[in-house]
N, C-alpha and C positions, 0 to 999 in steps of 0.2 A: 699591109693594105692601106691605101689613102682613101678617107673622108671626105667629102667634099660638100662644100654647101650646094643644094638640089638647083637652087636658081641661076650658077654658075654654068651648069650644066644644059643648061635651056630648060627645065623646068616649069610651069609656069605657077608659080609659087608665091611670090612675092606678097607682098597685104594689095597691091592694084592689081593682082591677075597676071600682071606680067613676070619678067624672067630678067636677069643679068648674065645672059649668055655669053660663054666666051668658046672658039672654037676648038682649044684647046682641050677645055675639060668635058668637055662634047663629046670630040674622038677619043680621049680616055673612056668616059663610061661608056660609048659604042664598043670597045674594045676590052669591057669589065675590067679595066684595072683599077675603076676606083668603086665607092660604093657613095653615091648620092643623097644627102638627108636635108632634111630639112626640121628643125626641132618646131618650129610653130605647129607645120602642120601632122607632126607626131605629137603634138600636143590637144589638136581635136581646133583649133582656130579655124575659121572659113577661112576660102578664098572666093572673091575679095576680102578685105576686112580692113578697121578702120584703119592708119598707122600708129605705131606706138612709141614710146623716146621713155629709154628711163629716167626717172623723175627722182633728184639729192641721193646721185653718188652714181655707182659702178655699178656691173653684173657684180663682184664681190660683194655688195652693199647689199643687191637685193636676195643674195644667198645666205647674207647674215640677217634678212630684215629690216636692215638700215635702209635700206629705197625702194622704190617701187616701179614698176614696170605700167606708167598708164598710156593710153589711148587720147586721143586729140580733142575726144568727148569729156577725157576725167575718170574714164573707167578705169580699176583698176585691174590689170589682166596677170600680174606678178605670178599668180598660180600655175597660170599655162607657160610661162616660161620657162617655172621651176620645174614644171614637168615635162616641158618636149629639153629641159638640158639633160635633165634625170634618162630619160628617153636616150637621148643622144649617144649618154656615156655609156648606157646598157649597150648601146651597137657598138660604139668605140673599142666595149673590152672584149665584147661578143667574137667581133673580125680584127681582133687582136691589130688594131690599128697603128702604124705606126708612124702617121702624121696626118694631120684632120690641117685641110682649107677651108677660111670659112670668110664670107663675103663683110668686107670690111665696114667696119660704120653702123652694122644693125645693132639693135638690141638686143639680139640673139647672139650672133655671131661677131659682131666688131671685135677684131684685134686691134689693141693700142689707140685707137679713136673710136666714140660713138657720141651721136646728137647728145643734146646736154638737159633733153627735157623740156625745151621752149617751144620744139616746134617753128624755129625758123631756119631750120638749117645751119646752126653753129655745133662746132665741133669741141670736144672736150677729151683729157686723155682718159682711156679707162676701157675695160671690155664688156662685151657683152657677157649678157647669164650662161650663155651655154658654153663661150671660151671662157670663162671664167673656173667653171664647172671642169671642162678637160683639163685644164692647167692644176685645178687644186690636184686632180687624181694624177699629174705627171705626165698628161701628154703631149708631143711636140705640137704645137698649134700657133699656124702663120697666117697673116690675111691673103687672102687670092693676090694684090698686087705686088707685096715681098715677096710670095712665092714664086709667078710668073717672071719678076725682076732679077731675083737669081739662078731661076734652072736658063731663060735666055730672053734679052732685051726685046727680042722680034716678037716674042709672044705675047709682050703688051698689048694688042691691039687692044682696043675700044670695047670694053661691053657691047655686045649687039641688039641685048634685050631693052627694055626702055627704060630712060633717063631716073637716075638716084631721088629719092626726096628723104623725109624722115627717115623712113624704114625701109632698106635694103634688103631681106632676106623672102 
């Protein structure tokens, strides 16, 4: 079964309410083959809600304590991350998953890049808490545009839902 981050899916999910629709993984879950999450809001987070960037290091970092997951305020929100990834991986083993997409660049979900904690939109290599969290327990985990990139080039389109900032998921 494939995972798939909820916002990818048109969701409206996102910390602004909105979505990172792509119409690919749309007609997938219209057609249940995947199963849609979103660990924030399994984690109990509103929507809207402020944005967040992890803050000195990685989703690894803030799974070992070494960083922190804050809000644009300075809140520190590191608990709800640790538990919509905890959350996440319960569904992961549940639907015996055997590849989780997840929307690149959040602090949830970034594969291989996410903000760096400043809040201005710079990028840093490292993943989110909840890919971070599937990787430790073994599972294949790609960001939506590797993914899209290799099953086929056409399927790139555009996110349809609204424009990226901090927080992607």
């Amino acid at each position: 079964m494939l995972l798939v981050s909820a916002c990818l899916c048109g969701l409206n999910c996102k910390y602004n309410g909105g979505n990172n629709l792509n119409p690919y993984f749309r007609e997938l879950m219209e057609e249940k083959k995947l199963i849609p999450i979103c660990p924030e809001v399994l984690a109990g987070l509103k929507i809207p809600r402020r944005p967040s960037e992890i803050w000195g290091g990685s989703g690894n970092d803030v799974l070992d304590a070494k960083a922190r997951v804050i809000n644009n305020e300075g809140i520190d929100l590191s608990q709800f991350f640790l538990k919509g990834a905890q959350e996440t991986l319960a569904t992961a083993l549940e639907c015996k998953a055997d590849r989780v997409v997840l929307k690149s660049r959040s602090p949830s979900c970034g594969v291989g890049q996410i903000y760096d904690g400043s809040f201005n939109g710079i990028l840093r290599p490292g993943d989110g808490v909840t890919a971070a969290l599937l990787k430790k327990h073994g599972f294949k985990v790609v960001n939506d545009e590797d993914f899209l990139r290799a099953i086929s080039p056409e399927k790139m389109i555009k996110n349809t839902g609204e424009c990226e900032d901090s927080e992607s998921s």
